[in-house]
N, C-alpha and C positions, 0 to 999 in steps of 0.2 A: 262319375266316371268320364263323361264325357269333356266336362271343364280339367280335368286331369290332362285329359290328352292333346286339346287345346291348349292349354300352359307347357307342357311339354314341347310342342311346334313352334310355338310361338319364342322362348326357349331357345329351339333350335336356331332358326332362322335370324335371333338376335348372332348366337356367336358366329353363324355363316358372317354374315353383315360386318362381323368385326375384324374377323379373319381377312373377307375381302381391303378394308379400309387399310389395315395394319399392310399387308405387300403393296397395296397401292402405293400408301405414303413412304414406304421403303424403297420401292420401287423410282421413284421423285427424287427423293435424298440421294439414291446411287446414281442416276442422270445428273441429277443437277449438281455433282462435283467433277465430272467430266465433260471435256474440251477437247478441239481437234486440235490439232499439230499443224502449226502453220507452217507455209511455205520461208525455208532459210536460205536457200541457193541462190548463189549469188549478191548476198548480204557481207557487210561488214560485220565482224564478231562484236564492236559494240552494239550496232543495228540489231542483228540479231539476236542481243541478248535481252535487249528492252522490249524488242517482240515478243519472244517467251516467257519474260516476265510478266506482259499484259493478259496472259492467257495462265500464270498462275504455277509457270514452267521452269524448269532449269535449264543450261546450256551445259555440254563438256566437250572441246576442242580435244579431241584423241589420236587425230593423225593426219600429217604433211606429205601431202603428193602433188607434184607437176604435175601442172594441166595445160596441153595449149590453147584451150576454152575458156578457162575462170580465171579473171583477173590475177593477179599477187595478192593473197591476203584475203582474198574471198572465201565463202563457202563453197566446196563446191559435190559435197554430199551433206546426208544425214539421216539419222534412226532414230523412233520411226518418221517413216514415210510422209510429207504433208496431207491431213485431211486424217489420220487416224486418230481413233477417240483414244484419249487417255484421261486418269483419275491427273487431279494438279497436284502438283510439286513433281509429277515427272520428270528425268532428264533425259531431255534430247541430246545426242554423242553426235558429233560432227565433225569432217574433214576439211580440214582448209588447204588451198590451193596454194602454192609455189609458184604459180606461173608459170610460162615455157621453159624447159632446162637450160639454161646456160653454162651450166660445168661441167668441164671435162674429166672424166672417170681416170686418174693415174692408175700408171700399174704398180703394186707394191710388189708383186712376184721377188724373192729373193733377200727383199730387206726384211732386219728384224722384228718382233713382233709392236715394239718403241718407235722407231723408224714407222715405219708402214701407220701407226695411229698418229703419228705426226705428222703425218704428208697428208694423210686423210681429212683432218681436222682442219689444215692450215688454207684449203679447197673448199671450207664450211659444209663439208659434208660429216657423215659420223658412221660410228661402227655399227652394225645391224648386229653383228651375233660371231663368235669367236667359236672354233673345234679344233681338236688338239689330233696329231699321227703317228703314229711312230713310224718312222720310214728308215730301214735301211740305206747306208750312204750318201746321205742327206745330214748336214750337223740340223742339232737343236734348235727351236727358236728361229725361224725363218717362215717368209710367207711362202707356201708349196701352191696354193690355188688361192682367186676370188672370184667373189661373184657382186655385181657384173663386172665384165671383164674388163678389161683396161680402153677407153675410147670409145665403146658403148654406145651407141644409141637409141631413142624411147626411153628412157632411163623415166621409173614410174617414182620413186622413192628417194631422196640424198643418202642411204644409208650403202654400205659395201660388208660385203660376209667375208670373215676371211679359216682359213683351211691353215692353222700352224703348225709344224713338224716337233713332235716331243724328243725327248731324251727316251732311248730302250732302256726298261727296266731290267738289270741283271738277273742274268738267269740263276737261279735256287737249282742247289743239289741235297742230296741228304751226303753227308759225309762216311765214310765207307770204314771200317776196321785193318788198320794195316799190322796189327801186332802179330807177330809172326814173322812177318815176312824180310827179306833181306833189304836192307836198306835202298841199297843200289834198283830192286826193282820198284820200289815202291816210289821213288824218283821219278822213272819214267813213265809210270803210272798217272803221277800229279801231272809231269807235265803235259804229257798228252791227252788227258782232264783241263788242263787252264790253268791250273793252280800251279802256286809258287812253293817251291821249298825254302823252308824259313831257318829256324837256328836247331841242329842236329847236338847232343848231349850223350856222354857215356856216362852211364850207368858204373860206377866203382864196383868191384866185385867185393863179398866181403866174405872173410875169411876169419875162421876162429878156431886155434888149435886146441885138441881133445886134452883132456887132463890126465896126466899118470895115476892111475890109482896107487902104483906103489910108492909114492910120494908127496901122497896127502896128508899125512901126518910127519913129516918130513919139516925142518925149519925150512924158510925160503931163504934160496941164497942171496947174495950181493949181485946188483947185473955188474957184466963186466964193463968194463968201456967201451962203444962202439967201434970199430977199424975206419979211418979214412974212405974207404969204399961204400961201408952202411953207414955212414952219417950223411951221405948223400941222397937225398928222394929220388924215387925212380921217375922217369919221364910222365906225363898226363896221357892215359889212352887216349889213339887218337880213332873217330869213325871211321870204316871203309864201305866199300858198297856191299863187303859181305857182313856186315855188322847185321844183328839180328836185332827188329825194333821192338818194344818191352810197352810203348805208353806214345802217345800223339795230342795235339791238341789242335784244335779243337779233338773233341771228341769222336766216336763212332756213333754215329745216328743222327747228330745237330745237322741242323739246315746251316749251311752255307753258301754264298756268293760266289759268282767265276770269278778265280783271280787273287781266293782267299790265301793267304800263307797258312803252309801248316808243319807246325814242330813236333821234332820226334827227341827221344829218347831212346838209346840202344847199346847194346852190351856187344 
């Protein structure tokens, strides 16, 4: 019993012992693939890229801002931090400097949105980000605002935002039922609605006389010949405004546009 419980301890204590050795040497392995982040600032991006490579790293140039500090072409940030441990093959993201600003911010205020990226560009600056407005009284396609303003100074970025003025979307109606009603007012309806009156149509009336029954079994006669007066067609109805409308088009209920035309049909 006793050499049982002895083997048992003895047992134990092996796998403690294994347990501990195994996160030890894990413990080693995750250390010993991690390296600190050296100092980039104020490096050349070749420089600094043979640096992070001696340490197992990557580089990525992300963003250009004026510095009156850091040379042209220098570093003059980066993430992370120098002295933070990282696993290798990390990349380090870095800002290179511009140097002190030298260019002057134009104003595009007013030119179109072609103009305005053309004057931008020609200054080797560049567009940071475009928004569109609909503005009343304002034609399309034009700069309405930017940012930064025109002449600016501290200017951190070469990029300019610009505020473009859209086209107003027409306005949607549901189209209304005009049948019924007398032509003439349904007129002035459209028009003080927006909408056009388009091509007006009469309706032919039609007409079909009753048959005699007492001379359905009757031969048919011969017709005579017309008179000079009825071989003549009568005139084409013409619409008035008391014509009474029968059918439109577009229809009653469709969505429509300000400004659509719309045709009638009336007797």
């Amino acid at each position: 019993m006793k050499s049982a419980i002895r083997f048992a301890l003895l047992a134990l204590v092996l796998v403690i012992v294994a347990m501990v050795s195994a996160l030890t040497a894990m413990r080693f392995a995750i250390h010993g693939q991690e390296v600190a982040v050296p100092l980039l600032v104020g490096l050349a991006p070749a420089e600094a890229e043979r640096k992070v490579a001696a340490q197992g790293l990557q580089i990525s140039i992300e963003r250009q801002y004026y510095s009156p500090l850091i040379a042209e072409g220098k570093i003059m940030s980066q993430l992370p931090l120098p002295g933070t441990k990282v696993r290798r093959g990390w990349q380090v993201r870095v800002a290179q400097s511009l140097g002190p600003t030298r260019v002057t911010i134009p104003d595009v205020t007013g030119e179109s949105e072609h103009a305005a990226e053309l004057n931008i560009r020609r200054r080797g600056l560049d567009v940071a980000a475009m928004a569109a407005v609909e503005t009343a009284g304002i034609p399309a396609d034009q700069v309405l605002a930017q940012s930064p303003m025109a002449n600016a100074t501290q200017v951190v970025t070469p990029k300019i935002s610009l505020l473009i003025t859209a086209a107003a979307e027409p306005q949607a109606f549901v189209m209304p039922s005009f049948a019924g009603q007398p032509l003439g007012s349904a007129s002035r309806s459209l028009q003080d609605a927006g909408f056009r009156l388009g091509n007006v149509g009469v309706v032919a009336p039609v007409s079909t006389p009753a048959p005699d029954a007492a001379n359905l079994d009757a031969p048919a006669a011969l017709p005579s010949p017309p008179s000079p007066s009825q071989a003549q067609a009568p005139p084409p109805a013409q619409a008035s405004p008391a014509s009474i409308i029968v059918s439109q088009v577009p229809a009653a209920g469709q969505k429509v546009m300000a400004g659509a035309v719309v045709n009638f049909e009336v007797r």
